[in-house]
N, C-alpha and C positions, 0 to 999 in steps of 0.2 A: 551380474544379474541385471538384468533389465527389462522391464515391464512398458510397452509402449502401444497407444491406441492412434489411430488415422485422425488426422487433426486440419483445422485451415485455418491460415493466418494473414489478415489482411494487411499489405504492404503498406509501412508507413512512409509517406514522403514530405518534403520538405520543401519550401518555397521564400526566396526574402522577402521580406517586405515592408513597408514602411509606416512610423506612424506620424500620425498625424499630428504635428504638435504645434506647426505655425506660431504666431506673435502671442496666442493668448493664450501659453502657458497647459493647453488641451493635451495632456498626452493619453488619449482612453478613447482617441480614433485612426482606423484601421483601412487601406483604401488599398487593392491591388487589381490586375487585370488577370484573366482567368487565361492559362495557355493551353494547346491544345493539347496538351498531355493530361489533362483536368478534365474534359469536355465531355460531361453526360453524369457527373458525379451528382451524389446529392447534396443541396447547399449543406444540411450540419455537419455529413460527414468531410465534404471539401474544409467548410470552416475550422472543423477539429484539426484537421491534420495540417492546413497550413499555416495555425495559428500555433500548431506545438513547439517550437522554437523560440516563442516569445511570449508566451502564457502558460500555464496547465490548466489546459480546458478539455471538458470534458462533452462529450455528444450532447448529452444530459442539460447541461448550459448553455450550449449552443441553441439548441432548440426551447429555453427558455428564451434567449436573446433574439428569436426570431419570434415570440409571441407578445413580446412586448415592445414588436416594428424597431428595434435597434438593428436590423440587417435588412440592406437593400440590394437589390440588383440593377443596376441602371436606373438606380433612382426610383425603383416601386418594390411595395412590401411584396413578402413573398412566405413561402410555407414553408416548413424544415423538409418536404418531400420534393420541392421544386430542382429540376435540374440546372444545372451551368454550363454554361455555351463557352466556345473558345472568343475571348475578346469580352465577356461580360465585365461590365465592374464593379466590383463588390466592394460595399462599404459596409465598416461594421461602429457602431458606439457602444463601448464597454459601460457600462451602469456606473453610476457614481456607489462606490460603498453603503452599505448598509449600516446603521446604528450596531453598534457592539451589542447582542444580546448574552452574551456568556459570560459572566460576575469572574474577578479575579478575587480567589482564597487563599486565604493563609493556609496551604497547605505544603510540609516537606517535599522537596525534591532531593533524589540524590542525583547529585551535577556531576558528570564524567570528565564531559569538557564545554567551553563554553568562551564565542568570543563574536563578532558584534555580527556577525552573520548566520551563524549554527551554534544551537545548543544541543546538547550530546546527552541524555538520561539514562538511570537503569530503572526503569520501571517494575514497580512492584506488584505480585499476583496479586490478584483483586481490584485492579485500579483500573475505571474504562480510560476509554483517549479522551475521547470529545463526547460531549454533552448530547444526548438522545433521547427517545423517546424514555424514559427510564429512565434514564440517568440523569436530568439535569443538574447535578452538580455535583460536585468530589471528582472532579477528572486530572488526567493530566491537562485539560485545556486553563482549565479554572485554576491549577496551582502554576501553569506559566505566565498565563497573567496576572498574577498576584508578584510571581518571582523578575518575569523581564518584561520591559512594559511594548518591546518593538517585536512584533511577529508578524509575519506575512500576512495579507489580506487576498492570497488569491484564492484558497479554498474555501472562503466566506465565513461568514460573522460567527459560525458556530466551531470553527474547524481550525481556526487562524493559526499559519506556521507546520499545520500538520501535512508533510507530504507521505507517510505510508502510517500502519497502525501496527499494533500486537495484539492479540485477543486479550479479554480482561483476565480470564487468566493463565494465562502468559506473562513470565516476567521477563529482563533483562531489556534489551542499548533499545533505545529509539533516539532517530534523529529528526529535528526540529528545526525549522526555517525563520530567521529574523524578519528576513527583506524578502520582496518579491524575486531577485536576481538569485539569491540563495535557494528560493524554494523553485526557483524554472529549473537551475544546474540541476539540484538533487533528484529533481523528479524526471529529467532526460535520461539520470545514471540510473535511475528505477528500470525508466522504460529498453534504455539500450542494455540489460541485464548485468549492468559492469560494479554494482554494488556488492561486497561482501558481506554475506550475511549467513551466517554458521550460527544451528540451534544446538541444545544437547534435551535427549528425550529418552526418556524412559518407557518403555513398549513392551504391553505383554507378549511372551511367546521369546524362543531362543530361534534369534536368528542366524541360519546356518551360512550364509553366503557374507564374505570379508565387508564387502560392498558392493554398489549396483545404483542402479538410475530408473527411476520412476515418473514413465512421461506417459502422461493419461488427461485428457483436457476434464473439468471440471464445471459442473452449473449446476442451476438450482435445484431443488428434486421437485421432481411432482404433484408425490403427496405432503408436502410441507415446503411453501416457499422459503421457511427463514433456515433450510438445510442445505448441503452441498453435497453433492455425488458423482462419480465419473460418469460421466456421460455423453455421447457424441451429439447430442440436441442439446441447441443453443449455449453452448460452452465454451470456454478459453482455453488455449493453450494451457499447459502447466507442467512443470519438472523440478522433480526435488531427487536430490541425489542424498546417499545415504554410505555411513562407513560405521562398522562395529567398532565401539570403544570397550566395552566389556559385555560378558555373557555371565547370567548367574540361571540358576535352576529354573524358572519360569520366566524371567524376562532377562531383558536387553537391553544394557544403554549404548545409543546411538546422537551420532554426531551428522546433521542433517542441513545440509545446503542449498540454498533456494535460487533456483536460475529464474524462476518466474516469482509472485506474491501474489497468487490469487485469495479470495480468503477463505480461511478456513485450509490453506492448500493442504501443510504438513498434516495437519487430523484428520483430510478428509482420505490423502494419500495411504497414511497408515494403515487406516481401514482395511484400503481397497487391498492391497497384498496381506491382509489378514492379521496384523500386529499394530492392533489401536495402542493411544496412550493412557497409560496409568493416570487414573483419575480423572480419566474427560467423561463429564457430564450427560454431553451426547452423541458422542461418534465412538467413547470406552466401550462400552454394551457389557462391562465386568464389572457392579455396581458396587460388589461386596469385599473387592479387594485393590482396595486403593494405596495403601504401603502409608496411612495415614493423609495422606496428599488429598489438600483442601484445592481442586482446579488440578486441570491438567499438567503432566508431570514435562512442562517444555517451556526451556527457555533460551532467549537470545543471547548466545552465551558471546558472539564476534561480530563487530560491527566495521566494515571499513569502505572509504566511501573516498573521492577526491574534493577536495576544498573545494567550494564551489568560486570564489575570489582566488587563489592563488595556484588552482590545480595541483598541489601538493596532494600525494594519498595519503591518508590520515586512520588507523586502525583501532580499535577500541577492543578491550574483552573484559568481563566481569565475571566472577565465579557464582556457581550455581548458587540457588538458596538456600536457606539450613533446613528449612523441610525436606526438600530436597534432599540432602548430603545426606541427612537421618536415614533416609529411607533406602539410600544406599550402603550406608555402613550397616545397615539390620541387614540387606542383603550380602554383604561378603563375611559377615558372621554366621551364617547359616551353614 
């Protein structure tokens, strides 16, 4: 089975380059000449893409970093809409870090694995990542700072260490960044789709087909910015591949593999083939029959990733939750 919508995807490329660190210790300046394979790009989007190799930045920051004249071109400020000429030379100064605003709490973590550059979790339903509008506190961010005191500072002060997320309720593996070197490796193996990463999910409806692949790019809806829907306007790639683990009279447990991470992917995917998850909030649309399940019924059950210092592959798996498990064992008693 396979389910697939017309998609575009813009070519990542890649460029060396050098920083700037000379006698006084500076390493947070960026200086390269623009070649003509570049010529007529826009500076954020040039900047993103030849700075992914050696930062995770995002458009987003870039063109922060151009409004606060840290990016020049031949030495004059410039707009994040401005084009790049072949032979420009672009300099860039990375911002000195910001004061920590995110409190470290004494709160459990259950540690999977853990050593001076990635720490490995299984995240429990109901816990967000990082600290938001809502949430400012009780996260995973806030009990990793309480538990290790070195995380990455390239996602910023609120985010620190975190290179991908799981919805809050979603449980099971996340992985987490010490050092900057650790959170660039993890988040190239994010982007080049070479991370393992295997859900188990419970789905109403009896799914007839073994398995199948669901590629349908995904953005925001419409009528509700904070939702996600398939859509060929302004959307992302996206593919979740999908394999029957068991069938019972109304639903389906299923074992779901993410070639992309967009968010929201697996709930917004299920929808769309018409087998949402048990217990989702807002993409279920089956209020009344949740199998007890507090939050959607999906979790990270396989995690596996390459060392980002010794390129070893390194594989993780955690078993489902006992809410969970309950609501499966009511179902094969039926």
């Amino acid at each position: 089975m396979a389910m697939k919508k017309n998609h575009m995807n813009d070519p990542s490329e890649s460029l060396e380059l050098d920083a700037n660190s000379k006698d006084d210790g500076i390493d947070n300046r960026f200086d390269w000449n623009v070649e003509e394979e570049h010529a007529g790009e826009r500076i954020d989007k040039h900047i993103a893409e030849i700075m992914a190799d050696n930062k995770s930045v995002s458009r987003s920051q870039v063109q922060e970093w151009i409004r606060n004249g840290a990016v020049t071109i031949n030495g004059s400020p410039v707009k994040a809409n401005s084009k790049v000429a072949k032979n420009d030379q672009i300099h860039v100064t990375l911002p000195e870090p910001e004061p920590l605003e995110a409190h470290p709490e004494n709160i459990p973590l259950e540690v999977i694995f853990e050593d001076s550059d990635v720490i490995v979790i299984n995240k429990p339903r109901g816990m967000v990542v990082h600290p938001a509008v809502g949430h400012p506190s009780g996260t995973v961010v806030n009990a990793l700072l309480y538990h290790c005191k070195d995380l990455s500072g390239i996602n910023g002060v609120m985010r620190p260490g975190i290179v991908h997320r799981i919805d809050k309720d979603t449980s099971g593996l996340l992985m987490v960044a010490k050092n900057d070197l650790a959170h660039s490796s993890l988040a190239e193996q994010l982007k080049e789709h070479t991370v393992n990463r295997r859900y188990s999910a419970l789905v109403y409806g009896v799914m007839q087909h073994d398995k199948g692949t669901i590629d349908a790019p995904i953005g925001r809806a419409n009528h509700d910015r904070k939702l996600y829907v398939v859509t060929d306007k302004n959307s992302k790639h996206a593919v979740t591949h999908f394999a029957v683990t068991e069938r019972f009279d109304e639903y389906t447990l299923l074992e779901l593999k993410l070639e992309t991470g967009r968010t929201h992917q697996i709930r917004v995917h299920m929808k769309y083939i018409g087998f949402p998850l048990v217990g989702d909030p807002v993409y279920g649309g089956r209020s009344g029959r949740t199998l007890g399940m507090r939050g959607q019924a999906l979790h990270a059950e396989v995690l596996g990733f390459n060392h980002p210092r010794s390129g070893e592959y390194m594989e993780f798996s955690v078993p489902i939750p006992a809410d969970l498990e309950h609501s499966l064992d009511i179902l094969r008693t039926r």
